[in-house]
Each structure stands twice: as C-alpha cells, then as structure tokens.
N, C-alpha and C positions, 0 to 999 in steps of 0.2 A: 504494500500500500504506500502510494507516496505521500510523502511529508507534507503538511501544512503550514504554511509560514504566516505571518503577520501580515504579507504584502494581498494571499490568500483570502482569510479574514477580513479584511477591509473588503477587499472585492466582492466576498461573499453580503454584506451586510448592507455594499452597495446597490448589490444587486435587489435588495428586497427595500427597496427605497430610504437605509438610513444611512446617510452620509458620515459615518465616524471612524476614527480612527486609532489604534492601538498605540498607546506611548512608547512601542519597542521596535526596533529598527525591521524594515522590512521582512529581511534574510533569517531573522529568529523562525526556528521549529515552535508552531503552539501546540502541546501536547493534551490539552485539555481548557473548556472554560464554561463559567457557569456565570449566568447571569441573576444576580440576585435583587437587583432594583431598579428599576427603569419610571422616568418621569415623561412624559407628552404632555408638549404645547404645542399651538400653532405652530406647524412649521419647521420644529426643532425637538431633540428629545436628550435625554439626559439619562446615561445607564450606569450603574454601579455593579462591577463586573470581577469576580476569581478569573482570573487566566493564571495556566501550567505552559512553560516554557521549557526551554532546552539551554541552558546557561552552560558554556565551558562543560559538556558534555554530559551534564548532569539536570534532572531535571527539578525547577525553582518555580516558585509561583508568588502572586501577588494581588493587590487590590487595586482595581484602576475606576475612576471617575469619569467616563469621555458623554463626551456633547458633540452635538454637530447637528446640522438641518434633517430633513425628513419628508419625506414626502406621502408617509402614512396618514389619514384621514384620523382625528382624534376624536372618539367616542366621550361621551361625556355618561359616566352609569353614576347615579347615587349608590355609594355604598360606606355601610362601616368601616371607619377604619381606628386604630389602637393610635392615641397621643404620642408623640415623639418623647415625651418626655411621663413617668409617671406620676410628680406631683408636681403641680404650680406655687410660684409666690405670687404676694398680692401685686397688682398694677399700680403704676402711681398716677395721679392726675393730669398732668403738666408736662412738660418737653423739662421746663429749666429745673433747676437747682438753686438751693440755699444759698450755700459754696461749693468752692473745688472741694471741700474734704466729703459732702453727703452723696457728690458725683464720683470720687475713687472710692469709697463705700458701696453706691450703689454696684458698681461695675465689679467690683470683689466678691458683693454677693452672689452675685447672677453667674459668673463663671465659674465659682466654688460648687454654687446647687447644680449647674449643669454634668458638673464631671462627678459629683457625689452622687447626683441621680442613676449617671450609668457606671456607678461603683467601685471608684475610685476615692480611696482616704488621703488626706491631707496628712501631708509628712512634714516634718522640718527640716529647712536645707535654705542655707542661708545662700546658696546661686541666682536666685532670683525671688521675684516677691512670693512666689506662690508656688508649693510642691506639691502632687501628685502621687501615689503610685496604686497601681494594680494589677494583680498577675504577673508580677516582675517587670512590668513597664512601668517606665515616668513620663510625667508628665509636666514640662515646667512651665509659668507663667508671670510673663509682665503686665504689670498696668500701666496706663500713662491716660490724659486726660483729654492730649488733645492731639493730633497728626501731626509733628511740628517737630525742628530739629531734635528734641528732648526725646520724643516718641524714636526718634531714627536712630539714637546713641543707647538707647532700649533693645530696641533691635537687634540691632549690633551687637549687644552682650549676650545675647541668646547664641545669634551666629560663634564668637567665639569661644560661647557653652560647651554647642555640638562639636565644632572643632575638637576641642578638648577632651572630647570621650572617644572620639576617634572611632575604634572597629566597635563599638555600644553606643553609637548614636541612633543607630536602626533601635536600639528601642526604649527612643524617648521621643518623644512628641515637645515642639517648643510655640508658643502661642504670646501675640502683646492683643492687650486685651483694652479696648477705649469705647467712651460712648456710639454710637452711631450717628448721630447728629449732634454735631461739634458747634454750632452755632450759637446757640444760648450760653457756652462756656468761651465763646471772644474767638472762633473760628470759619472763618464761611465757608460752606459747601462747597463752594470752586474750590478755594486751596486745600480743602483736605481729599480732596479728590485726583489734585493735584499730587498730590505725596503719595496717593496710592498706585497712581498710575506713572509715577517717576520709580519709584520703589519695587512695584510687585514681581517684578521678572528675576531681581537679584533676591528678593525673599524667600521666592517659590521655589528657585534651584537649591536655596539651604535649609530648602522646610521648616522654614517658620512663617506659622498662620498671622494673620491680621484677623480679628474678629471685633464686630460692630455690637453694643448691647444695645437692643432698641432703650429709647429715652423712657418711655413709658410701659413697657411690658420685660421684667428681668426674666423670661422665660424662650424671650424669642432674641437669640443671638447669631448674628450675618456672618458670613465667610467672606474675607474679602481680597483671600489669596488659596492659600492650599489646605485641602479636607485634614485632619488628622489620622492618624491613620486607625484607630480604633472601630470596626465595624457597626455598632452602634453611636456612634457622634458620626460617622460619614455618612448615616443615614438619617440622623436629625438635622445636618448642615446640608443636606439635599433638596430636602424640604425648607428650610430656613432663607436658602439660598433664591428661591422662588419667589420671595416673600418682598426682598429689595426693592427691585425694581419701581416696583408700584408704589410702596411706602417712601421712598424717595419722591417719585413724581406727586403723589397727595401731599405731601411737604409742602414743597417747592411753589404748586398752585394755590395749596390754602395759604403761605407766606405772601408772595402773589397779588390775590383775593385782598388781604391785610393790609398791604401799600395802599393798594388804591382804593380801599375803603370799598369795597363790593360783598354780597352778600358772601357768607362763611361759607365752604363746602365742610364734609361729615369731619368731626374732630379726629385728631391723631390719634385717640385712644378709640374710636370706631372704628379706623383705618388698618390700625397695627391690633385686630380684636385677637390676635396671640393663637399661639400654638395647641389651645385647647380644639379651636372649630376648624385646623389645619391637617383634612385629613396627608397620610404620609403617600399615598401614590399620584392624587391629585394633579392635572398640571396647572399650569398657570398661562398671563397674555406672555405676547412674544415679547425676549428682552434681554436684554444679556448685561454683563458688568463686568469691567477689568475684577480680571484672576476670576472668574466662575460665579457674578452672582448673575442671579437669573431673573423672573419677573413673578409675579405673585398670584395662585390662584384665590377663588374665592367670590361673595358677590360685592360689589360695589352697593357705594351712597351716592344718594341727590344730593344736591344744593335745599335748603333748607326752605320750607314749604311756606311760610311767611315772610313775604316781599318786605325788605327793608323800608323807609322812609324815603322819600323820591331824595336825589345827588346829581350832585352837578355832574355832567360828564368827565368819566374818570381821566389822567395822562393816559400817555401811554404805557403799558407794563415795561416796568424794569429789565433791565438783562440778565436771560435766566445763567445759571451756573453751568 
C-alpha cells in the first residue's frame, strides 16, 4: 500500500470542499489521524485534529488547530450541547474598573478559575506571576494590564523561560494574560491591536499565548495567538475564539453610537452573554483575527425599541480602529 503524505491529505480534504492544511511539510508519511472537533461558519471551518506521523523513522503524533475556507453548505441543527467550562463566576456590570489593581485582580481570577476548572493546581514558583501544574505538565503565566512595551518585556521573560528548560519545554504551556479591551484602562483598540499584530508571528513560533479576558464576563477568555496545548483548553479557546470577532465589532459601534450621541445598541454584557448559552460545536459569522481569532456565533440584539429625543444631525463617525 502506498504511503500517505501531508501533500496527500491536503489534497484529499481539498477535494471534498475544505480548503486546509497540515502544519507539517508536505513529504511527511501521515500514518494515522483522527479528527476530534470541527467548527463551521460561512464559508470557512475550523478542525481540531490527532494526526500520527512518521518522524526520523519513527512514528510521532500531535494536536493540530487548522482553519481555512470551505465550500460545504453549513446546517444550522438546534442541539445540546455541554458548557466549555463546568462552573461560572459572577459577571461584572461595566467594561471599566476602579483601578489598575481591581483590573490585575480581575484578570488573575479569570485565568486561575479557567485552568482550575480543567484541573490544574496552583503551585508556587517564583518564574512568573502564576504557576500551574497537572499530570506532570506546567503551566506558566503573566499578567500585564495593558498591550504596551511593559506587556512585551513580559513576554519576553516567558520566551527566555522556555528557553531555559530547553529539551522540557514541550511540557509546559507559557501564556501573558490582559484585559481584552484595553481602552477604559488608557489604551485604544488600534494600538493594542497594533502590538498584536507587530508581535504574534514571533510569539507563536515560541508558544507563548496572548489571551484576552472579556471586560465583563471572567468566564469567557480570547486567544489571541496560539491554542495551549492541553486538549480541553484547545477546545474551550475554539469556541472562545468564535466569540471575538463580533464582541469586538458590538464594541467598537456601541463606542460609535456614544460619540455621536445616537441611540444605544444591546449593552456589552448582552453582547458578550458568556460561555454559559455558547454551545461548543456551534459556528459563528465569517471572521477571522491575527493569530486564530474567529467570529462569534449566536443570536444578535436590536437597537433599543424607544426612539430617543429628536438630535440635531449627528458628524460624521469617527475613524474606526
């Protein structure tokens, strides 16, 4: 029987209308692969995939993330599905904060409950702000508050982390962990967008995550570079990752809206209604975002059903980010 390679695969996946690709060089033997989670949206789909390879003659295997267009028709079925997460914390009202200290607070807690949820204990280890481990894997993590050189010299001490452990960096996971919307704490959505997209190509080759906490829901936290490699967070950041797109654009127009004094669309905490009503196969609109985020399924809100007070006619809107 002849061998299957990657170059194979692709072909094969192409042919049945989904345009994706294997992260491993053509010429590799795939000796096996199992597909265990797949997302559909318009147009595009998103798989979470075991492939068995053929490494230096031996055979090795892995978890891979691939995206790419599609030209399958996407079914839309009501059906149950199990919370990404088993228990929620509470939501908070508001985008802003107190202070910086109740916003590095916040974002401590939200990433602490995410990796405690999928069972991981807190160790102490004074390498970074925040330790990990489970099943002999660690897991370290940074805080930082805002996307800005401080957040990048964070970073960097992660990178020189993994460095440092050399042939056992394979099994530690490294993550900087910041609000998601930086704007209430003295940062605009351009520039932190900015950083992500200056940044994410050298983060992602030294596996370290960038992760967004929504401002108002500690439950629902963004990918904004590379999955972690534990199979239960790569299937909550699949799902999570869905979720951007769209809670970024409802931002950005209720901000918008706010300038020029027009009537409110649905608040951020309708917008970002959390991980609870998010079932995990679901897809979302089309959408994409430096390093893997995606767009958000779910139903929308109207503009708010009692007409404001007549207004002078508004400028014209601002320049979006």
């Amino acid at each position: 029987m002849a061998s299957v390679t990657v170059a194979d695969v692709n072909k094969a996946f192409a042919a049945k209308g989904m345009y994706i690709t294997l992260p491993l060089p053509e010429d590799v033997v795939v000796s096996g692969m199992d597909i265990m989670e797949q997302v559909k949206s318009a147009g595009s789909i998103k798989i979470l995939m075991r492939v068995k390879f053929l490494k230096d003659g031996r055979e090795d295997q892995d978890i891979f993330v691939c995206e790419g267009k599609t030209d399958i028709e996407k079914k839309f079925v009501r059906k149950a599905y199990e919370t990404p997460k088993k228990s929620l914390l509470p939501k908070r009202q508001g985008l802003t904060f107190e202070n910086e200290g109740e916003a590095l607070s916040f974002v401590k807690q939200a990433i602490s409950h995410l990796l405690q949820d999928k069972g991981y204990q807190i160790v102490e280890n004074t390498s970074a702000d925040l330790y990990f481990e489970k099943d002999g894997k660690g897991f370290f993590v940074n805080l930082a508050l805002r996307l800005e050189d401080a957040a990048l010299e964070k970073a960097k001490a992660l990178v020189e982390l993994r460095r440092s452990l050399r042939e056992k960096a394979g099994n530690y996971d490294f993550a900087l962990v910041v609000p998601a919307i930086q704007e209430p704490l003295g940062l605009a959505l351009r520039l932190q967008e900015r950083w992500v997209s200056r940044n994410q190509d050298y983060l992602a080759v030294q596996r370290i995550g960038i992760y967004g906490v929504d401002n108002q829901d500690p439950n629902t936290i963004y990918p904004f570079t590379v999955y972690p490699s534990m199979l239960e967070l790569k299937r909550y950041f699949m799902v999570t990752s869905q979720q951007w797109s769209m809670v970024r654009s409802r931002y950005v127009l209720e901000r918008s809206k706010k300038e020029r004094g027009d009537a409110p669309v649905a608040s951020f905490v309708e917008m970002a209604s959390g991980l609870s009503g998010m079932p995990m196969g679901m897809g979302g609109l089309p959408g994409g975002m430096p390093g893997g985020i995606g767009a958000m399924g779910g139903a929308g809100h109207g503009v708010a059903s009692t007409p404001p007070p007549p207004l002078p006619p508004p400028p014209p809107p601002p320049p979006q980010p």
